[in-house]
N, C-alpha and C positions, 0 to 999 in steps of 0.2 A: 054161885055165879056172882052174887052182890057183894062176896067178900073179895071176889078175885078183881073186880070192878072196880072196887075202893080202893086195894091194896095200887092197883095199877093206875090209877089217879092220884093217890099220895106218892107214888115212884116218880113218876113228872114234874109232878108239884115239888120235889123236894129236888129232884136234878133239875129243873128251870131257874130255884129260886138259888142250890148251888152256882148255875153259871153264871148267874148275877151278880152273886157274891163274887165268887173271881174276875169277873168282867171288873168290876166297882174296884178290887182291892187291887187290879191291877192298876188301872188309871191312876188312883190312889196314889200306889206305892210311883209310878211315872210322874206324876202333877211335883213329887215330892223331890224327887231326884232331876226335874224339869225346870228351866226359865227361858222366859217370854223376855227378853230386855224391852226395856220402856223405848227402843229408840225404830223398833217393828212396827211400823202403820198396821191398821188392821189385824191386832193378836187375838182377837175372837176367830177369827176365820182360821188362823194357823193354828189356836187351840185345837178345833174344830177337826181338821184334818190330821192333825197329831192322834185324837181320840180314836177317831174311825182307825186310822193304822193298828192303833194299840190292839182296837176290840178284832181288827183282822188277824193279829198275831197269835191273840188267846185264843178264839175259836181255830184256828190250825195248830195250836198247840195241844188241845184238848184232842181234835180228832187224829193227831198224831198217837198219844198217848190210847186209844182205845182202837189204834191199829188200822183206823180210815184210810188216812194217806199220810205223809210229814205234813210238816209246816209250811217249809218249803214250797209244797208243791199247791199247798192252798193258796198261800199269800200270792205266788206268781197267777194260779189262777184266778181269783178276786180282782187282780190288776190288770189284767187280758181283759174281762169281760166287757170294757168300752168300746161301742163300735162306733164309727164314724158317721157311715155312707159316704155316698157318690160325692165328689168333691166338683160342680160346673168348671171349675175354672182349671181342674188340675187331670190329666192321664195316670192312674196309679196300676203297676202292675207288680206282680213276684215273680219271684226268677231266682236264679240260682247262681251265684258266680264259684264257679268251680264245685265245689260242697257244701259254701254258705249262704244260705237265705238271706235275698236283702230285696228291699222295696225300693220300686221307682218313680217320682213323683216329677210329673214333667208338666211347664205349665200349657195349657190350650193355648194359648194367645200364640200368635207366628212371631220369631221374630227376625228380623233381619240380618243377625251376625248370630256365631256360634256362640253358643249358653256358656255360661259358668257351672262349672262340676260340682257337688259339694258329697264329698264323703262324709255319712253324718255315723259316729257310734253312741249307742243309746249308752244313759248313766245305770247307778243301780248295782253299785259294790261288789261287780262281775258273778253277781248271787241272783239280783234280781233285775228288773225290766227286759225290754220286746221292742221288737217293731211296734208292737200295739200300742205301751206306756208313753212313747213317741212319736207316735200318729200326728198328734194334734200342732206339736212342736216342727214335725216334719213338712207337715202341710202348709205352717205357716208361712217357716223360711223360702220352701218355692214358689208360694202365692208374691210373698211382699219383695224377696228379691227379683225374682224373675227365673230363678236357676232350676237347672235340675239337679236333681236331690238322692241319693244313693243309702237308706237307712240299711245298715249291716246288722244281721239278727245272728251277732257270734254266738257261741257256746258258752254254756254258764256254771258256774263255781257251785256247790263244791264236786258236781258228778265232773266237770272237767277242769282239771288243774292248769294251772299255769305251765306250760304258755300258750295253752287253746283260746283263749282268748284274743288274744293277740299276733296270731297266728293266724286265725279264721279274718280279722281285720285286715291285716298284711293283703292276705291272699286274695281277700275282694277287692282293695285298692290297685295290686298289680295287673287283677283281672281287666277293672274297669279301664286303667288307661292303656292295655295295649289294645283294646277291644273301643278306642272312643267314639271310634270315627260313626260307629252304629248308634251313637244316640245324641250325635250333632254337638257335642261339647268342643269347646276350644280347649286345645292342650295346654297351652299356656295360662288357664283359669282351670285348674283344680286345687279344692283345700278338702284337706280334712276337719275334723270338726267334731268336738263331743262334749258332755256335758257330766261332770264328777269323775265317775271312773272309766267315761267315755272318752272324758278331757286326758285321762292317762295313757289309754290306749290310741288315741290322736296323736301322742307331742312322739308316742313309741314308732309308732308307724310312720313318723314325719323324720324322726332321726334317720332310722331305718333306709329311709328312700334317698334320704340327703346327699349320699356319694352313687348312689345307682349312676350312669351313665348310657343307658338302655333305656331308660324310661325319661320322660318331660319332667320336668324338676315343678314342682308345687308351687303354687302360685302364695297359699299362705295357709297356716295351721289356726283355727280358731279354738281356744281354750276354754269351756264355763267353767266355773271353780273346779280346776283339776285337785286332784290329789297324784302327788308326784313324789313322794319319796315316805320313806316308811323306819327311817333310824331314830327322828326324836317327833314321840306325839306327845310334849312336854312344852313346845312354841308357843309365845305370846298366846294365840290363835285357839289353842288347842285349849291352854286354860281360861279363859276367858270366857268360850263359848261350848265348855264341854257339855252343857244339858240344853242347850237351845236345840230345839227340835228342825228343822226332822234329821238332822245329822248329830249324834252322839259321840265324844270319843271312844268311847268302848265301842263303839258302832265299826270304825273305821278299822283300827285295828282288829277288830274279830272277821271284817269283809275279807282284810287284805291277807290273813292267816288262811279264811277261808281257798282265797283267791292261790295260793301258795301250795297248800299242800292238804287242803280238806279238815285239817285240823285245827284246835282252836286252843289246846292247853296249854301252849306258852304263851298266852293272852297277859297276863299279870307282868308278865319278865318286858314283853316287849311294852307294857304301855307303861311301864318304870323307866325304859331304857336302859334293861341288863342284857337286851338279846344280844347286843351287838358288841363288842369287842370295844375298849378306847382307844388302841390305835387305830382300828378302821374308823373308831367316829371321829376323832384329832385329824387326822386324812381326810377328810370331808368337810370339815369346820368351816372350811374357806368358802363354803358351797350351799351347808344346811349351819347355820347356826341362827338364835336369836340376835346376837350381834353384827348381823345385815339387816333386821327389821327395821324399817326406819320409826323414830322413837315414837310417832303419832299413836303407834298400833301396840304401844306396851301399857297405855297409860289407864289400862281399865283393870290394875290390879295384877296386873304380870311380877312372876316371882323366880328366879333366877334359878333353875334345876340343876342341882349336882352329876356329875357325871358316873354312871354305875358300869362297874365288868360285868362280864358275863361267866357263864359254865359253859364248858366246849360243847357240853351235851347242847346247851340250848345254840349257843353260836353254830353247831352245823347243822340244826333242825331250819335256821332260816339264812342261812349263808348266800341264801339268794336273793334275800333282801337289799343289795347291791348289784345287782342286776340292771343295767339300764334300760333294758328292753319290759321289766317292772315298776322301776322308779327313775322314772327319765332326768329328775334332776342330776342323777348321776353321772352322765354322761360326758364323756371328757371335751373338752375345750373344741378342739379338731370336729369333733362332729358339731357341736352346737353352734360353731362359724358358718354351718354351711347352711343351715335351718331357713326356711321361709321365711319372709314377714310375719308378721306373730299378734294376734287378739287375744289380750287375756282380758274374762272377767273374773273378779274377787269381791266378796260379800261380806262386809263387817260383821255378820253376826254369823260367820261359820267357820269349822275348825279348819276346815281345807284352804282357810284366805292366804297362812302366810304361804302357804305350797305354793302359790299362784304369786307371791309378792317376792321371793325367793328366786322363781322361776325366770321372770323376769329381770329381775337383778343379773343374772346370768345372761341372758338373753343379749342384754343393753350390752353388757362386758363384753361380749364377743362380737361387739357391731351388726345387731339383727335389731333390724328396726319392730316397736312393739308399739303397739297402740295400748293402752291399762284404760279399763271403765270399770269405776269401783262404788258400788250402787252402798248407800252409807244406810238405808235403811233394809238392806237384803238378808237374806238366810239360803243355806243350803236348800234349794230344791224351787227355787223360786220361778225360775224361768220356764218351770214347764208348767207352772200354772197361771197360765195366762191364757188360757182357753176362754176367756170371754163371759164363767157360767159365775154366781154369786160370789165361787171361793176363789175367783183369779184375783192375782195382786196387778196392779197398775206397775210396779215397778219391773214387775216380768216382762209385759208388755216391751 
Protein backbone atom coordinates (compact mmCIF):
# COMPACT_ATOMS: atom_id res chain seq x y z
CA UNK A 1 0.00 0.00 0.00
CA UNK A 2 3.03 2.41 0.76
CA UNK A 3 4.50 1.66 -2.55
CA UNK A 4 1.16 2.34 -4.34
CA UNK A 5 1.17 5.63 -2.10
CA UNK A 6 4.52 6.88 -3.25
CA UNK A 7 4.20 5.75 -6.65
CA UNK A 8 0.96 7.94 -6.83
CA UNK A 9 2.61 10.93 -5.14
CA UNK A 10 5.58 10.92 -7.54
CA UNK A 11 2.63 10.74 -10.46
CA UNK A 12 1.47 14.26 -9.42
CA UNK A 13 4.44 15.41 -8.53
CA UNK A 14 5.87 14.76 -11.72
CA UNK A 15 2.50 15.98 -13.92
CA UNK A 16 2.21 19.36 -11.68
CA UNK A 17 5.86 20.11 -12.09
CA UNK A 18 5.30 18.93 -16.09
CA UNK A 19 2.48 21.54 -16.31
CA UNK A 20 4.59 23.98 -15.11
CA UNK A 21 7.01 23.46 -17.33
CA UNK A 22 4.70 23.99 -20.26
CA UNK A 23 2.89 26.62 -18.68
CA UNK A 24 6.64 28.50 -18.26
CA UNK A 25 7.84 27.35 -21.79
CA UNK A 26 4.75 28.50 -23.20
CA UNK A 27 4.87 32.24 -21.92
CA UNK A 28 8.44 31.83 -22.68
CA UNK A 29 8.18 30.84 -26.15
CA UNK A 30 5.13 34.12 -26.20
CA UNK A 31 7.32 36.73 -24.26
CA UNK A 32 9.63 35.89 -27.24
CA UNK A 33 7.52 36.22 -30.29
CA UNK A 34 5.71 39.25 -28.15
CA UNK A 35 6.09 43.27 -27.88
CA UNK A 36 4.91 45.58 -25.45
CA UNK A 37 5.93 49.07 -27.60
CA UNK A 38 7.22 51.69 -25.19
CA UNK A 39 4.37 54.00 -26.33
CA UNK A 40 1.55 51.59 -24.11
CA UNK A 41 0.86 53.30 -20.67
CA UNK A 42 0.52 50.73 -18.15
CA UNK A 43 2.43 47.38 -19.94
CA UNK A 44 2.71 45.50 -16.58
CA UNK A 45 -1.06 45.28 -16.61
CA UNK A 46 -1.27 44.18 -20.31
CA UNK A 47 1.62 41.87 -19.61
CA UNK A 48 -0.50 40.67 -17.08
CA UNK A 49 -3.42 39.89 -18.85
CA UNK A 50 -1.63 38.71 -21.88
CA UNK A 51 -0.15 35.89 -19.28
CA UNK A 52 -3.45 34.79 -17.86
CA UNK A 53 -4.82 34.37 -21.57
CA UNK A 54 -1.70 32.37 -22.40
CA UNK A 55 -1.86 30.06 -19.21
CA UNK A 56 -5.86 29.84 -20.22
CA UNK A 57 -4.96 28.49 -23.65
CA UNK A 58 -2.37 25.75 -22.38
CA UNK A 59 -4.67 24.48 -19.68
CA UNK A 60 -7.52 23.82 -22.58
CA UNK A 61 -5.00 22.60 -24.62
CA UNK A 62 -3.80 19.97 -22.37
CA UNK A 63 -7.50 18.94 -21.50
CA UNK A 64 -8.10 18.79 -25.03
CA UNK A 65 -5.25 16.61 -25.60
CA UNK A 66 -6.36 13.95 -22.75
CA UNK A 67 -9.93 14.13 -24.28
CA UNK A 68 -11.83 16.53 -21.45
CA UNK A 69 -13.17 18.83 -23.72
CA UNK A 70 -11.39 21.20 -26.75
CA UNK A 71 -9.76 24.31 -26.14
CA UNK A 72 -12.37 25.89 -27.56
CA UNK A 73 -14.82 25.14 -25.31
CA UNK A 74 -12.46 25.80 -22.08
CA UNK A 75 -11.29 29.12 -23.04
CA UNK A 76 -14.92 30.41 -23.91
CA UNK A 77 -15.91 28.80 -20.62
CA UNK A 78 -13.11 30.54 -18.35
CA UNK A 79 -14.46 33.79 -20.24
CA UNK A 80 -18.27 33.39 -19.22
CA UNK A 81 -17.46 32.66 -15.68
CA UNK A 82 -17.81 36.80 -14.83
CA UNK A 83 -20.97 37.69 -13.25
CA UNK A 84 -22.04 40.91 -12.77
CA UNK A 85 -25.35 41.12 -10.68
CA UNK A 86 -28.26 43.43 -10.46
CA UNK A 87 -27.37 46.61 -12.26
CA UNK A 88 -29.64 49.74 -9.75
CA UNK A 89 -29.77 51.90 -12.49
CA UNK A 90 -30.27 49.52 -15.45
CA UNK A 91 -33.49 46.70 -16.51
CA UNK A 92 -31.56 43.71 -17.93
CA UNK A 93 -33.56 41.07 -19.54
CA UNK A 94 -32.96 37.76 -22.44
CA UNK A 95 -35.02 37.20 -24.85
CA UNK A 96 -34.82 35.93 -28.10
CA UNK A 97 -35.17 37.63 -31.33
CA UNK A 98 -36.28 35.30 -33.61
CA UNK A 99 -33.63 32.23 -32.83
CA UNK A 100 -30.90 34.70 -31.55
CA UNK A 101 -30.26 35.29 -27.89
CA UNK A 102 -29.63 38.85 -27.10
CA UNK A 103 -29.69 40.97 -23.93
CA UNK A 104 -31.69 44.02 -23.09
CA UNK A 105 -30.34 46.67 -21.11
CA UNK A 106 -32.73 49.62 -20.57
CA UNK A 107 -31.91 52.32 -18.19
CA UNK A 108 -34.46 52.96 -14.90
CA UNK A 109 -34.41 56.48 -15.08
CA UNK A 110 -37.90 57.83 -17.10
CA UNK A 111 -37.22 59.67 -19.79
CA UNK A 112 -39.18 62.05 -21.66
CA UNK A 113 -38.54 61.34 -25.41
CA UNK A 114 -38.08 57.99 -27.03
CA UNK A 115 -34.39 56.38 -26.36
CA UNK A 116 -31.72 55.63 -28.69
CA UNK A 117 -31.42 52.07 -29.91
CA UNK A 118 -27.99 50.54 -29.89
CA UNK A 119 -27.41 47.22 -31.74
CA UNK A 120 -24.32 46.16 -29.88
CA UNK A 121 -22.32 42.83 -31.46
CA UNK A 122 -19.81 41.50 -29.14
CA UNK A 123 -15.76 41.11 -30.55
CA UNK A 124 -13.88 37.94 -30.30
CA UNK A 125 -12.64 36.54 -33.95
CA UNK A 126 -16.44 35.12 -34.39
CA UNK A 127 -14.55 32.11 -32.37
CA UNK A 128 -14.76 33.63 -29.12
CA UNK A 129 -16.84 36.04 -26.77
CA UNK A 130 -20.76 36.28 -25.16
CA UNK A 131 -23.12 38.36 -24.04
CA UNK A 132 -21.10 37.71 -20.93
CA UNK A 133 -17.31 39.02 -22.12
CA UNK A 134 -19.57 42.23 -22.94
CA UNK A 135 -21.68 42.54 -19.91
CA UNK A 136 -19.50 45.18 -18.46
CA UNK A 137 -19.01 47.12 -21.86
CA UNK A 138 -22.75 46.76 -22.30
CA UNK A 139 -23.85 48.12 -19.22
CA UNK A 140 -21.73 50.94 -19.40
CA UNK A 141 -22.79 52.33 -22.81
CA UNK A 142 -26.66 52.38 -21.41
CA UNK A 143 -25.82 53.73 -18.04
CA UNK A 144 -23.46 56.74 -19.59
CA UNK A 145 -25.53 57.34 -22.75
CA UNK A 146 -28.80 56.99 -21.53
CA UNK A 147 -29.80 54.28 -24.45
CA UNK A 148 -31.10 51.08 -24.76
CA UNK A 149 -28.85 48.61 -25.49
CA UNK A 150 -29.62 45.24 -27.59
CA UNK A 151 -26.25 42.80 -27.10
CA UNK A 152 -26.63 39.94 -29.93
CA UNK A 153 -25.15 36.47 -28.63
CA UNK A 154 -24.79 35.34 -32.46
CA UNK A 155 -23.44 31.97 -33.35
CA UNK A 156 -19.77 31.24 -33.08
CA UNK A 157 -16.96 29.95 -35.55
CA UNK A 158 -15.72 27.28 -36.09
CA UNK A 159 -19.01 24.89 -35.25
CA UNK A 160 -20.86 27.70 -37.26
CA UNK A 161 -19.49 28.85 -40.47
CA UNK A 162 -19.89 31.85 -42.23
CA UNK A 163 -22.31 33.42 -42.75
CA UNK A 164 -24.05 32.31 -39.24
CA UNK A 165 -22.72 34.94 -37.83
CA UNK A 166 -23.77 37.54 -39.63
CA UNK A 167 -26.93 36.24 -40.34
CA UNK A 168 -27.92 35.70 -36.63
CA UNK A 169 -26.88 39.81 -36.41
CA UNK A 170 -28.93 40.70 -39.50
CA UNK A 171 -31.93 38.96 -38.26
CA UNK A 172 -31.82 40.47 -34.62
CA UNK A 173 -31.50 43.95 -36.18
CA UNK A 174 -34.60 43.54 -38.59
CA UNK A 175 -36.20 41.90 -35.63
CA UNK A 176 -35.60 44.79 -33.25
CA UNK A 177 -36.81 47.62 -35.64
CA UNK A 178 -40.03 46.23 -37.00
CA UNK A 179 -40.81 45.23 -33.29
CA UNK A 180 -39.61 49.04 -31.85
CA UNK A 181 -42.33 50.45 -30.82
CA UNK A 182 -42.42 47.62 -27.67
CA UNK A 183 -39.34 49.02 -26.17
CA UNK A 184 -39.95 52.89 -26.51
CA UNK A 185 -37.03 53.49 -28.89
CA UNK A 186 -37.16 56.20 -31.53
CA UNK A 187 -36.88 54.92 -35.00
CA UNK A 188 -34.99 57.38 -36.24
CA UNK A 189 -31.86 56.77 -33.43
CA UNK A 190 -30.90 53.32 -34.13
CA UNK A 191 -27.04 52.31 -34.57
CA UNK A 192 -25.33 49.30 -34.82
CA UNK A 193 -22.35 48.95 -32.97
CA UNK A 194 -19.38 46.37 -32.27
CA UNK A 195 -16.16 46.09 -31.37
CA UNK A 196 -13.18 43.81 -33.56
CA UNK A 197 -15.05 41.42 -35.36
CA UNK A 198 -18.20 42.85 -33.94
CA UNK A 199 -17.03 46.04 -35.72
CA UNK A 200 -17.16 43.59 -39.02
CA UNK A 201 -20.24 42.22 -38.54
CA UNK A 202 -21.67 45.95 -37.63
CA UNK A 203 -20.40 47.93 -40.98
CA UNK A 204 -22.00 44.02 -42.71
CA UNK A 205 -25.31 44.55 -41.24
CA UNK A 206 -25.26 48.45 -41.91
CA UNK A 207 -24.53 47.86 -45.59
CA UNK A 208 -26.88 45.37 -45.65
CA UNK A 209 -29.85 47.52 -44.47
CA UNK A 210 -28.70 50.71 -46.50
CA UNK A 211 -31.18 50.21 -49.46
CA UNK A 212 -34.02 48.25 -47.38
CA UNK A 213 -36.87 50.59 -47.91
CA UNK A 214 -39.22 48.63 -45.36
CA UNK A 215 -37.40 49.36 -42.62
CA UNK A 216 -36.06 53.23 -40.71
CA UNK A 217 -32.79 53.87 -42.24
CA UNK A 218 -29.85 53.84 -39.15
CA UNK A 219 -29.19 56.65 -37.63
CA UNK A 220 -25.22 55.69 -37.57
CA UNK A 221 -22.82 52.64 -37.44
CA UNK A 222 -20.18 52.84 -34.58
CA UNK A 223 -17.01 50.92 -35.49
CA UNK A 224 -14.07 49.81 -32.37
CA UNK A 225 -11.10 48.67 -34.28
CA UNK A 226 -12.98 46.62 -36.99
CA UNK A 227 -11.33 44.21 -39.03
CA UNK A 228 -12.75 44.64 -42.43
CA UNK A 229 -11.03 43.03 -45.17
CA UNK A 230 -8.97 39.89 -45.30
CA UNK A 231 -6.65 40.10 -48.88
CA UNK A 232 -3.48 41.82 -47.54
CA UNK A 233 -2.36 41.24 -43.71
CA UNK A 234 1.12 42.61 -44.89
CA UNK A 235 -0.25 46.65 -44.14
CA UNK A 236 1.87 49.17 -42.38
CA UNK A 237 -0.37 48.04 -39.39
CA UNK A 238 -0.10 44.52 -39.63
CA UNK A 239 3.81 44.71 -39.47
CA UNK A 240 4.33 46.93 -37.12
CA UNK A 241 2.15 45.51 -34.66
CA UNK A 242 2.20 41.74 -35.34
CA UNK A 243 3.24 40.45 -31.72
CA UNK A 244 1.79 43.35 -29.60
CA UNK A 245 -0.61 41.54 -27.64
CA UNK A 246 -3.63 40.76 -27.32
CA UNK A 247 -4.21 40.71 -31.20
CA UNK A 248 -1.59 38.66 -33.24
CA UNK A 249 -1.34 38.65 -36.85
CA UNK A 250 -1.45 35.03 -37.16
CA UNK A 251 -4.16 35.49 -34.61
CA UNK A 252 -6.49 37.25 -37.19
CA UNK A 253 -5.94 35.45 -40.09
CA UNK A 254 -6.36 31.90 -38.29
CA UNK A 255 -9.97 33.71 -36.70
CA UNK A 256 -10.95 34.83 -40.09
CA UNK A 257 -10.15 31.06 -41.85
CA UNK A 258 -11.65 29.98 -38.76
CA UNK A 259 -14.71 32.24 -39.35
CA UNK A 260 -14.71 31.04 -43.31
CA UNK A 261 -14.71 27.63 -43.37
CA UNK A 262 -13.50 25.84 -40.09
CA UNK A 263 -10.26 25.40 -41.39
CA UNK A 264 -7.03 26.75 -40.90
CA UNK A 265 -4.31 25.09 -43.47
CA UNK A 266 -4.16 27.80 -45.93
CA UNK A 267 -2.99 29.90 -43.00
CA UNK A 268 0.81 30.43 -44.52
CA UNK A 269 -0.73 31.19 -48.25
CA UNK A 270 -2.96 33.74 -46.95
CA UNK A 271 -0.76 35.63 -44.34
CA UNK A 272 2.02 35.85 -47.41
CA UNK A 273 -0.70 37.04 -49.70
CA UNK A 274 -0.77 33.97 -52.20
CA UNK A 275 -4.57 33.27 -51.31
CA UNK A 276 -5.81 35.57 -53.51
CA UNK A 277 -5.43 36.00 -57.15
CA UNK A 278 -3.33 39.66 -58.49
CA UNK A 279 -5.95 40.46 -60.50
CA UNK A 280 -8.49 40.36 -57.92
CA UNK A 281 -5.87 42.17 -55.57
CA UNK A 282 -4.87 44.97 -58.67
CA UNK A 283 -9.10 45.31 -58.66
CA UNK A 284 -9.08 46.40 -55.11
CA UNK A 285 -5.91 48.37 -54.86
CA UNK A 286 -7.87 51.49 -55.22
CA UNK A 287 -9.59 50.22 -51.89
CA UNK A 288 -7.16 48.08 -49.82
CA UNK A 289 -3.61 49.06 -50.48
CA UNK A 290 -0.80 50.65 -48.24
CA UNK A 291 -0.56 53.47 -50.61
CA UNK A 292 -3.87 55.21 -49.06
CA UNK A 293 -2.13 54.97 -45.60
CA UNK A 294 -1.52 58.32 -44.70
CA UNK A 295 2.40 58.44 -44.29
CA UNK A 296 2.18 59.09 -40.42
CA UNK A 297 1.36 55.37 -39.83
CA UNK A 298 4.27 53.77 -41.98
CA UNK A 299 6.98 55.43 -40.16
CA UNK A 300 7.52 52.69 -37.52
CA UNK A 301 9.50 50.44 -39.87
CA UNK A 302 6.91 49.54 -42.64
CA UNK A 303 8.47 47.55 -45.60
CA UNK A 304 6.76 47.57 -48.96
CA UNK A 305 5.31 43.64 -49.58
CA UNK A 306 5.69 42.18 -52.96
CA UNK A 307 2.73 41.08 -54.65
CA UNK A 308 2.35 36.91 -54.66
CA UNK A 309 -0.26 34.60 -57.12
CA UNK A 310 -1.84 32.19 -55.85
CA UNK A 311 -2.87 28.11 -56.77
CA UNK A 312 -6.44 27.85 -57.91
CA UNK A 313 -6.46 25.08 -55.30
CA UNK A 314 -6.01 27.70 -52.67
CA UNK A 315 -7.88 30.71 -54.54
CA UNK A 316 -11.19 28.53 -54.42
CA UNK A 317 -10.75 27.36 -50.75
CA UNK A 318 -11.20 31.23 -49.96
CA UNK A 319 -12.80 32.83 -52.91
CA UNK A 320 -15.14 34.26 -50.48
CA UNK A 321 -12.79 36.26 -49.10
CA UNK A 322 -14.28 39.02 -51.23
CA UNK A 323 -17.46 38.84 -50.07
CA UNK A 324 -18.72 42.02 -48.71
CA UNK A 325 -21.00 40.71 -46.35
CA UNK A 326 -17.26 39.23 -44.86
CA UNK A 327 -15.14 42.11 -45.54
CA UNK A 328 -17.11 45.18 -45.87
CA UNK A 329 -14.31 47.15 -47.13
CA UNK A 330 -15.38 45.63 -50.11
CA UNK A 331 -18.28 46.86 -51.00
CA UNK A 332 -19.01 48.74 -53.90
CA UNK A 333 -19.26 52.53 -54.06
CA UNK A 334 -23.46 52.43 -54.55
CA UNK A 335 -23.73 50.81 -51.25
CA UNK A 336 -21.29 52.76 -49.24
CA UNK A 337 -23.00 56.15 -50.56
CA UNK A 338 -25.80 55.11 -48.67
CA UNK A 339 -24.23 54.25 -45.13
CA UNK A 340 -25.10 56.01 -41.99
CA UNK A 341 -22.85 58.45 -40.20
CA UNK A 342 -20.07 56.64 -39.18
CA UNK A 343 -17.67 56.39 -35.71
CA UNK A 344 -14.58 54.73 -36.26
CA UNK A 345 -12.21 53.93 -33.50
CA UNK A 346 -8.44 52.81 -34.40
CA UNK A 347 -5.46 52.01 -32.07
CA UNK A 348 -1.93 52.63 -32.82
CA UNK A 349 -0.68 49.69 -31.53
CA UNK A 350 -2.99 47.20 -33.33
CA UNK A 351 -2.99 45.13 -36.61
CA UNK A 352 -6.67 45.98 -37.33
CA UNK A 353 -5.80 50.05 -37.19
CA UNK A 354 -5.33 50.43 -41.03
CA UNK A 355 -8.70 48.29 -41.70
CA UNK A 356 -10.34 51.07 -39.80
CA UNK A 357 -8.04 54.05 -41.55
CA UNK A 358 -8.79 52.49 -44.85
CA UNK A 359 -12.31 52.27 -44.07
CA UNK A 360 -12.76 55.42 -43.62
CA UNK A 361 -10.87 56.76 -46.38
CA UNK A 362 -13.69 55.09 -48.22
CA UNK A 363 -16.22 56.40 -46.24
CA UNK A 364 -14.98 60.31 -46.60
CA UNK A 365 -14.87 59.39 -50.70
CA UNK A 366 -18.40 58.53 -50.98
CA UNK A 367 -19.73 61.61 -48.87
CA UNK A 368 -20.47 59.83 -45.39
CA UNK A 369 -19.72 61.86 -42.92
CA UNK A 370 -17.21 60.12 -40.12
CA UNK A 371 -16.05 61.09 -36.97
CA UNK A 372 -12.10 59.12 -36.48
CA UNK A 373 -10.85 58.86 -32.67
CA UNK A 374 -7.44 57.43 -32.70
CA UNK A 375 -6.37 56.67 -29.17
CA UNK A 376 -2.16 56.97 -29.84
CA UNK A 377 -1.46 55.02 -26.77
CA UNK A 378 -4.19 52.05 -27.55
CA UNK A 379 -4.02 48.23 -28.46
CA UNK A 380 -6.55 45.71 -29.57
CA UNK A 381 -8.79 45.00 -26.92
CA UNK A 382 -8.57 47.96 -24.87
CA UNK A 383 -12.00 49.27 -24.67
CA UNK A 384 -13.39 46.44 -22.98
CA UNK A 385 -11.22 46.80 -20.30
CA UNK A 386 -12.21 49.61 -18.67
CA UNK A 387 -14.40 47.94 -16.02
CA UNK A 388 -12.97 50.01 -13.39
CA UNK A 389 -10.97 46.86 -11.46
CA UNK A 390 -6.88 47.34 -11.13
CA UNK A 391 -6.41 45.88 -14.85
CA UNK A 392 -8.71 48.62 -16.68
CA UNK A 393 -6.81 51.20 -18.75
CA UNK A 394 -7.88 54.78 -18.50
CA UNK A 395 -7.78 55.13 -22.15
CA UNK A 396 -10.73 52.55 -22.56
CA UNK A 397 -12.45 54.61 -20.34
Amino acid sequence: MAVVYTLLVLFLAAFVAGFILLVMGAINFDFSNSEIPPGVKEPVKLRIIHITAICRAVVGKILENIGICSQVSFVRYMQDRKTQGVDPKLFIEDLWFEKVPVRIYQPKVPSAHQRRGVLFFHGGGWVFGSLETHENLCRTIARESESLVVSVGYRLAPEHKYPAAYEDCLAATIHFMKNIEHYGVDPGRVIVCGDSAGGNLAAAVSQTLAGRPDLPKLRAQVLIYPGLQALDFNLPSYQQNRGVPLLFRERVAFYMLQYLDGNASDLEEVLEGSHISTDIKLNYRKWVSPDIIPDEFKVRGYKSHVLLDTTTEVCETVKRFCDPNLCPLLAEDAVVQQLPETFILTCEYDVLRDDGLLYKKRLEDNGVRVTWYHLEDGFHGIVNLCNGDWLSFSSGK
